[in-house]
Each structure stands twice: as C-alpha cells, then as structure tokens.
TORBA-665791 format. One record per residue (C-alpha): x, y, z. Coordinates in steps of 0.2 Angstrom, whole numbers. Example, Ala and Ser with C-alpha at 12.3 -4.5 7.8 and 13.67 -1.06 7.14 Angstrom:
TORBA-665791
{u = 62; v = -22; w = 39}
{u = 68; v = -5; w = 36}
This chain:
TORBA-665791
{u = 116; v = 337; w = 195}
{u = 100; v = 341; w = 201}
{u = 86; v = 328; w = 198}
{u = 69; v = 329; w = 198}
{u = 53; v = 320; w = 190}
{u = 48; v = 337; w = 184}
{u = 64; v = 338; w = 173}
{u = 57; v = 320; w = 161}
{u = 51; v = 332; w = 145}
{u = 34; v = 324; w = 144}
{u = 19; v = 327; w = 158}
{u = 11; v = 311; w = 156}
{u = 27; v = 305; w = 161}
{u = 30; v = 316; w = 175}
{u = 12; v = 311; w = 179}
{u = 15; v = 290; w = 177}
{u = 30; v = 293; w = 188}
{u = 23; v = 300; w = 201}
{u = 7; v = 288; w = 202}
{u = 18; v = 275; w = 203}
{u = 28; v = 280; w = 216}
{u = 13; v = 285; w = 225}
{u = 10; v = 274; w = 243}
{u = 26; v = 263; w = 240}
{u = 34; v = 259; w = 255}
{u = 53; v = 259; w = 251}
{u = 66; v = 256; w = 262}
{u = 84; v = 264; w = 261}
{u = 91; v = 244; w = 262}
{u = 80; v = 238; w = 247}
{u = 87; v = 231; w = 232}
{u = 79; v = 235; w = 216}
{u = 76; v = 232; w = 199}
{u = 69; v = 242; w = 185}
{u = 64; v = 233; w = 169}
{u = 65; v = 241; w = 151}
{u = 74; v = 255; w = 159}
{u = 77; v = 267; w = 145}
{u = 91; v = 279; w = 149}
{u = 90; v = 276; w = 165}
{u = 83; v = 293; w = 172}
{u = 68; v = 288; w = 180}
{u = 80; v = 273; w = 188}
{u = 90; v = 287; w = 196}
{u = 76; v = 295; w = 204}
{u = 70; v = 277; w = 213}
{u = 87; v = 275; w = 217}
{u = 85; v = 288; w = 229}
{u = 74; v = 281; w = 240}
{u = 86; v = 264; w = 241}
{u = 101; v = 254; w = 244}
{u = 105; v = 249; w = 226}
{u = 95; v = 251; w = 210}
{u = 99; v = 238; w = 194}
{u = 91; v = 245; w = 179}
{u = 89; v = 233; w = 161}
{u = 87; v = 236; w = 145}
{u = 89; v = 228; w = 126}
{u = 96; v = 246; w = 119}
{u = 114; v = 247; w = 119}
{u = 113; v = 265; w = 116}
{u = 101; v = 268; w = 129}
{u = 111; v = 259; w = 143}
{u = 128; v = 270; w = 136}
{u = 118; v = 286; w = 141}
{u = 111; v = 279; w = 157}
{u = 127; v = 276; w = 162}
{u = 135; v = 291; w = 159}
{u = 120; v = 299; w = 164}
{u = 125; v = 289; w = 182}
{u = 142; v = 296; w = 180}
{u = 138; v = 314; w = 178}
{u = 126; v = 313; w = 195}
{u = 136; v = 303; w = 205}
{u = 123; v = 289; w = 208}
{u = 133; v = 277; w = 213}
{u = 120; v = 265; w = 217}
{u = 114; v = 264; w = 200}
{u = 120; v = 250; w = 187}
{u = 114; v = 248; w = 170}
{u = 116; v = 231; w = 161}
{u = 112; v = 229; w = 141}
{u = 101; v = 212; w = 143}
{u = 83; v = 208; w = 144}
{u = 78; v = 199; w = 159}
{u = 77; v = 181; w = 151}
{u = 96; v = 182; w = 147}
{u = 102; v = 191; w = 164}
{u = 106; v = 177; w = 174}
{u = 100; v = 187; w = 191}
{u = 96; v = 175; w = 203}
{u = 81; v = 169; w = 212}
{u = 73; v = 179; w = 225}
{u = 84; v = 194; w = 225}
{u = 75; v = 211; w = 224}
{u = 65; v = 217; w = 237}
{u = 54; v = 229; w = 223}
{u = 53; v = 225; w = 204}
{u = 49; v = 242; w = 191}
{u = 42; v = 240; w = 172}
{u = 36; v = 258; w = 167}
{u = 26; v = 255; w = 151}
{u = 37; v = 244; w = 144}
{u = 27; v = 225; w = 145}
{u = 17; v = 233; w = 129}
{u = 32; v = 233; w = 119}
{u = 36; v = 215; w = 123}
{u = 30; v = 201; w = 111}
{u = 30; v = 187; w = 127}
{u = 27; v = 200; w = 140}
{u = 21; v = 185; w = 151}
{u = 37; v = 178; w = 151}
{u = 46; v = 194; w = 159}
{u = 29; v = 194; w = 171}
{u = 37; v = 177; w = 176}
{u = 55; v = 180; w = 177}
{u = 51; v = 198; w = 187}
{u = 42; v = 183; w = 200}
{u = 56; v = 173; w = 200}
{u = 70; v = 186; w = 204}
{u = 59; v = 194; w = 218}
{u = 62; v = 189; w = 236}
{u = 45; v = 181; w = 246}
{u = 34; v = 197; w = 249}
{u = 41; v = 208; w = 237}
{u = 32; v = 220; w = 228}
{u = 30; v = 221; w = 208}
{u = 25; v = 239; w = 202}
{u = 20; v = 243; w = 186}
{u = 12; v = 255; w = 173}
{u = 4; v = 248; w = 154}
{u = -3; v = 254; w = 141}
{u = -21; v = 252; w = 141}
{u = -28; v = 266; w = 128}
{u = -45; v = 263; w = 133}
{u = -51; v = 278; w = 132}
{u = -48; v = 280; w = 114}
{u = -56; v = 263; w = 108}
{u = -69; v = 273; w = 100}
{u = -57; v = 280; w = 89}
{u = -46; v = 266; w = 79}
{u = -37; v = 277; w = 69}
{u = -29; v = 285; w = 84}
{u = -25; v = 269; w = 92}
{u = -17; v = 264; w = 75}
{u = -6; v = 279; w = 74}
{u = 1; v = 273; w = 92}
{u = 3; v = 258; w = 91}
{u = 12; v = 259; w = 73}
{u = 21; v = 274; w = 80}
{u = 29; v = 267; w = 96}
{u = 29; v = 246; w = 92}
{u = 15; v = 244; w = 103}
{u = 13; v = 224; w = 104}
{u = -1; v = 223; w = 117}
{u = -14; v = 236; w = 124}
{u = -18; v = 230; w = 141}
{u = -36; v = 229; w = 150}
{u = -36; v = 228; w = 171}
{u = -47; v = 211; w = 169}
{u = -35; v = 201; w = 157}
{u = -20; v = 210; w = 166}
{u = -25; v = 204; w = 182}
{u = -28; v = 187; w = 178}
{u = -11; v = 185; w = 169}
{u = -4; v = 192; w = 188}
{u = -12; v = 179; w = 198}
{u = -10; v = 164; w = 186}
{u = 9; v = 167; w = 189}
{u = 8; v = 169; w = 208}
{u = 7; v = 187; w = 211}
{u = -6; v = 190; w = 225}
{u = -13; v = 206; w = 233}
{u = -15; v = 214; w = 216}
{u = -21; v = 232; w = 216}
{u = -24; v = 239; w = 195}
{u = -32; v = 255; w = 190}
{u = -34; v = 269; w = 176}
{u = -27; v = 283; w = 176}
{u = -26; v = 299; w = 165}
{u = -46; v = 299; w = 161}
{u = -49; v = 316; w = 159}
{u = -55; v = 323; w = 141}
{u = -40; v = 335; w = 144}
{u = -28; v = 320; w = 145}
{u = -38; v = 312; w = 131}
{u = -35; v = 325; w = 120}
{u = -16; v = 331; w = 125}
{u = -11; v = 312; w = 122}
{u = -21; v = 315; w = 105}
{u = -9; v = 326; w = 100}
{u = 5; v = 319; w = 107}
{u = 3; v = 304; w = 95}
{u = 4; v = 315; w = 82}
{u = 19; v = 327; w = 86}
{u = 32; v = 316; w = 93}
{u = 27; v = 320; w = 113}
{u = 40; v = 334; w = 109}
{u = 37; v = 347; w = 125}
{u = 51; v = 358; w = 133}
{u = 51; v = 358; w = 152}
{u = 41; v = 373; w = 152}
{u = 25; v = 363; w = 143}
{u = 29; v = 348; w = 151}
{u = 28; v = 355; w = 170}
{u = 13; v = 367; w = 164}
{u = 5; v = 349; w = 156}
{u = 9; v = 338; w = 172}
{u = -1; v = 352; w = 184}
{u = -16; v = 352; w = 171}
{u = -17; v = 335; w = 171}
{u = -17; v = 332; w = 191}
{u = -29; v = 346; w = 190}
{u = -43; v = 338; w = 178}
{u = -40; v = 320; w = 184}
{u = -48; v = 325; w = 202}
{u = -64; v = 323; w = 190}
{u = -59; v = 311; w = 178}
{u = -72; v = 310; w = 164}
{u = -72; v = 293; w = 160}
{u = -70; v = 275; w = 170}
{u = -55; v = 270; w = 158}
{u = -39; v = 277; w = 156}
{u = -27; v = 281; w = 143}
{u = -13; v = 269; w = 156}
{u = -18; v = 256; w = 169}
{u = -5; v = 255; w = 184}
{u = -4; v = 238; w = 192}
{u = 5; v = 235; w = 210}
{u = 5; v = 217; w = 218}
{u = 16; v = 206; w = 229}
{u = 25; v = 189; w = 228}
C-alpha cells in the first residue's frame, strides 16, 4: 500500500504534517519515537525516512489499527505499544528524534510527558512538535468552547509559556512559531469544529493546496497551531 500525507482526510493535517517535517534532518539510522500516535498512520510515513519508528498511545483500539495498518504495508520498522510515556519503561537517552503531533493539549500533565520525551532522548536529539494554540479565534469564545468541549482539549498553548516550559526542562535551541493564519484557514477550521473535520480525500487535498496557498500571506501574527522544534 501506497502511503502518502495527502491520503490523511483532513488538510490541516496534511498541512501540520508537512510543516513539521519541514527542514528535519533525518538520518536512515535514527531511532524514533512518536507520542500519542493515533493509529499510527502518520508514524509510518516518519518511518520512511528512518531505521526504526516506536509509536505510543493510551487507545487500545487505536494501537490495534496501527498495527494492522503496519501489517497491511509491510512497515516493518514500525512498533505500536498501548502505554503512555510515564508507564513505558523506554530507557534513558535512547531516541535520536522525539514526535508529539497535537497531542500535549490533550494531556492534563503535559509537562511531565515534556519531561520524560527529555529523558528518553539521546544528548543532542531533537524534540519536534505541533500544539494547539487557537489564537487566532480568541475573539470568539464560543468557537474555542465548541473545540475544546468537542475534542477534550485540556490546554491551548501560547509560544511565550510553551517556550519557557521547554527550557525550564533542559530543552535548548528552541525554534516555535504559528502556523495556519490565514482568514481562509480561520474560517475552514470554523467549520471544521462544527461538522466533525469530515472531508473525503478529494476536499481534503483541494483544502491542503488552499491553505499553503493563502498562508504565503498570512493575515494574522497568531495561528490556529504553533509548531515547536528544539534539542536536548
């Protein structure tokens, strides 16, 4: 099977994916982890550009399709593990890269994961990840209420407080910024809340080429997610 970032059914994830991924240096002998990995189909794309790809996740239903999802494409240097990172027993300076796509949000103790996602990663290796930040809508609480009720939102992350959270745990070399702050983006996500983000892969590659479209002239200096690179 075939996999691409254009087959996730939802451009702003096609659009997160690919921002993340953007300017990593990956190297076919890293070992990685992906945090809050879903199922897993995000995982298998990383795990193309490395050695071996670990991804975990509290869902025992999502870590069942992630593996058979791992099964049906042969990736054989993905594992899926049902744990969180507190209880997983991986050991000290392991990884070379560390993933968490938009997942601290939904995490009560997020700065606890911050510190274990330290702890498992080798000296100099790099932590990359994306948050929900819903800046750009903090005009209109209704909406934000809607999201966070809708998807168990815990947190909604701003760069100064998410920065300082990195660096008071060790992380250095920190790079944050916004992305999706276009008014198209504003109001796609708008309706997003509303209907479910349900998009066949028609809308959602048509969506993802409209949003990189607009966001080369962003309309606002806040975003709707913040993506957050930095070393050990």
């Amino acid at each position: 099977m075939f996999l691409s970032p254009f087959m996730i059914p939802n451009p702003f994830k096609v659009y997160e994916f690919r921002e993340l991924v953007k300017g990593v240096k990956f190297s076919k002998n890293d070992l990685i982890l992906d945090i809050g990995c879903g199922n897993g189909f995000q995982t298998m794309l990383i795990s193309k550009k490395c050695s071996q790809i670990i991804g975990i996740d509290i869902s025992e239903n999502a870590i069942s399709i992630a593996n058979h999802r791992a099964r049906l494409t042969r990736s054989s240097n993905s594992a899926f593990i049902c744990t969180n990172i507190e209880e997983s027993g991986l050991p000290d300076n392991s990884f070379d890269k560390v993933f968490s796509i938009c997942v601290l949000e939904h995490i009560k103790n997020y700065v606890s994961t911050l510190r274990e996602a330290y702890r498992v990663l080798k000296p100099n290796g790099q932590f990359i990840c994306s948050v929900d930040s819903l800046e750009s809508f903090m005009w209109d609480e209704s909406i934000v209420k809607k999201h966070r009720e809708s998807y168990s939102v815990e947190h909604y992350f701003g760069r100064g407080g998410l920065e300082d959270t990195l660096k008071q745990i060790g992380f250095s070399r920190i790079e944050i910024y916004p992305i999706l702050r276009s008014y198209f983006a504003r109001n796609l996500f708008a309706r997003g809340i509303t209907n479910g983000f349900h998009y066949n892969y028609v809308q959602s590659i048509l969506g993802y080429f409209l949003l990189k479209r607009e966001e080369k002239n962003p309309s606002f200096h806040k975003g709707i997610f913040l993506v957050a690179r930095c070393s050990k």
